[in-house]
BANU-692469 format. One record per residue (C-alpha): residue number from 1; residue in three letters; chain; x, y, z. Coordinates in pm, whole numbers. Layout:
{NUM "Ala" "A" {X Y Z}}
...
END
This chain:
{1 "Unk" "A" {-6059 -11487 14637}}
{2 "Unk" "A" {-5758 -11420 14394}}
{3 "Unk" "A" {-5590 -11114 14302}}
{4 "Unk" "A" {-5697 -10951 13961}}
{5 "Unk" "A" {-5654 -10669 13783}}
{6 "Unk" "A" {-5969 -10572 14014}}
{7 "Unk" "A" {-5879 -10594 14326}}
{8 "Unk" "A" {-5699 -10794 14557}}
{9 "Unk" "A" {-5675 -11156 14748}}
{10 "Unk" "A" {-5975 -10989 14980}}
{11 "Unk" "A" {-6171 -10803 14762}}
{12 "Unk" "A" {-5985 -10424 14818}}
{13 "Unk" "A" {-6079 -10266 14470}}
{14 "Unk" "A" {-5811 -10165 14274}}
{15 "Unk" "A" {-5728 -9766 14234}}
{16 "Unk" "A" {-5864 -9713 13863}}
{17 "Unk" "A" {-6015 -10058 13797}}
{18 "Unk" "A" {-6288 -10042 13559}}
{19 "Unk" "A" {-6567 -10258 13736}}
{20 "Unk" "A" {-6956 -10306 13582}}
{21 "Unk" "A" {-7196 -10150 13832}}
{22 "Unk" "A" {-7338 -10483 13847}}
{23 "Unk" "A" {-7021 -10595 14072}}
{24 "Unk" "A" {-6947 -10276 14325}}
{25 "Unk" "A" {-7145 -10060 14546}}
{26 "Unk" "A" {-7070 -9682 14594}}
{27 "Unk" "A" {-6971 -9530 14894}}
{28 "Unk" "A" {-6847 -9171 15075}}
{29 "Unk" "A" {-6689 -9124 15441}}
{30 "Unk" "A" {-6896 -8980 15658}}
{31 "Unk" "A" {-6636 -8685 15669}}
{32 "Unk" "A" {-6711 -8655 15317}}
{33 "Unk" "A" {-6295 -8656 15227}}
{34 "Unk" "A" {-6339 -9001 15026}}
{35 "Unk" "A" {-6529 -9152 14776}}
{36 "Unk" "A" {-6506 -9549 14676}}
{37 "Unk" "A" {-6662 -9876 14569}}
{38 "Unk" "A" {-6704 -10201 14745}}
{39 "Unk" "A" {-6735 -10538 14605}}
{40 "Unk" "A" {-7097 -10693 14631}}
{41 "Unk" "A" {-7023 -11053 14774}}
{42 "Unk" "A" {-7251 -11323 14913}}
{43 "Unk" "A" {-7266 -11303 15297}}
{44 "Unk" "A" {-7079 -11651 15279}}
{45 "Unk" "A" {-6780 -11513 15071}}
{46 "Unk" "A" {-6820 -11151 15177}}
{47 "Unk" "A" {-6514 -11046 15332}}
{48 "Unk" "A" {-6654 -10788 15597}}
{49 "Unk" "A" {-6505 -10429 15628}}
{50 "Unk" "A" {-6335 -10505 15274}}
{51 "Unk" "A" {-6626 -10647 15086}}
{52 "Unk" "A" {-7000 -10571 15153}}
{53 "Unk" "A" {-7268 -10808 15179}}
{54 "Unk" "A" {-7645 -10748 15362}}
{55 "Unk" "A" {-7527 -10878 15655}}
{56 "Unk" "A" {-7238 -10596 15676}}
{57 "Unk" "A" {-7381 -10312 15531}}
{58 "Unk" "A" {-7513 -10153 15835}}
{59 "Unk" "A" {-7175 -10160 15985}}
{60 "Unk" "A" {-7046 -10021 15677}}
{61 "Unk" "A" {-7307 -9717 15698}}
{62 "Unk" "A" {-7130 -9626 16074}}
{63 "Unk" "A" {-6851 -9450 15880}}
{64 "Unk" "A" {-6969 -9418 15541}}
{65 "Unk" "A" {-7279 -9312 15319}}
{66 "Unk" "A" {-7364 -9591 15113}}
{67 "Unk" "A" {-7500 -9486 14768}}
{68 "Unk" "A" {-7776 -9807 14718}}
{69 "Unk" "A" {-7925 -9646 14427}}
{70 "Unk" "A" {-7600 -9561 14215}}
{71 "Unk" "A" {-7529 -9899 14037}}
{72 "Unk" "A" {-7699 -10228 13991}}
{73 "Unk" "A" {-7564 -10413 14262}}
{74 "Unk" "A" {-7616 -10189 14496}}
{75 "Unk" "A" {-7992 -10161 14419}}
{76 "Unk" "A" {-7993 -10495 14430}}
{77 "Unk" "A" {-7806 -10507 14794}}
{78 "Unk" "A" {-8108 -10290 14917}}
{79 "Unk" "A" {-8384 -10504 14754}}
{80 "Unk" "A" {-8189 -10765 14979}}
{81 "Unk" "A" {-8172 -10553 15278}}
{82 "Unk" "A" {-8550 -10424 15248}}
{83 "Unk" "A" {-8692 -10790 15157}}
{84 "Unk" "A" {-8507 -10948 15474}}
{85 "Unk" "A" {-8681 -10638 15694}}
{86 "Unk" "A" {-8372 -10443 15793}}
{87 "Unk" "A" {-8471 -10107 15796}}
{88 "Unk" "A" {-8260 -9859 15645}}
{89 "Unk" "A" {-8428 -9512 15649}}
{90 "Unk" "A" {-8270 -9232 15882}}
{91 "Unk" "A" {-8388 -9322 16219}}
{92 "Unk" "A" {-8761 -9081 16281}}
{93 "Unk" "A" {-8730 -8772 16505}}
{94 "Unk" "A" {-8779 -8850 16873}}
{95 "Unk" "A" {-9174 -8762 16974}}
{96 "Unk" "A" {-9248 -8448 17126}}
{97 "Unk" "A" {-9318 -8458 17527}}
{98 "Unk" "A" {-9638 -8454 17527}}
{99 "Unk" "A" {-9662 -8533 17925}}
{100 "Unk" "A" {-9933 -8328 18108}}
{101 "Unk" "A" {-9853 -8020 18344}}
{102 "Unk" "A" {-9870 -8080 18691}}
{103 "Unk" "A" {-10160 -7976 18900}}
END
């Protein structure tokens, strides 16, 4: 990848680029002190932790909220994710105990 006016050699958006929401997925730390966007890449030329790609973006949701349904690509990056069966719903509440009393 080369630098633009973007982002850089490895896909680190620029501070105030102006991207198309069909290139960049939205994202917020966990600690909710940042907001940013990602570049969508291919999972060959995604570079991971910098770029995202469906083979990343779980590891990206660790530290970060990842906002699928704000722009294009990143509805498109969970059509991905949901077609290729990688579940991405809050994990379910564990089930209640439901083991007999004794006696």
């Amino acid at each position: 990848m080369k630098r633009t006016k973007t982002h850089d050699e490895y896909g680190a958006v620029a501070e105030g680029a102006t991207l198309s929401g069909n290139t960049y997925v939205s994202l917020r730390s966990r600690e909710g002190t940042a907001c940013g966007r990602v570049l969508l890449m291919t999972p060959q030329k995604c570079n991971h932790g910098i770029t995202i790609c469906e083979r990343c973006a779980d590891s990206w949701e660790i530290d970060h909220v990842v906002h699928y349904a704000r722009t294009a690509a990143g509805r498109a990056l969970r059509e991905r994710l949901d077609h290729n069966g990688r579940d991405t719903a809050p994990a379910a509440p564990p089930a209640p105990d439901v083991t007999p009393p004794p006696g």
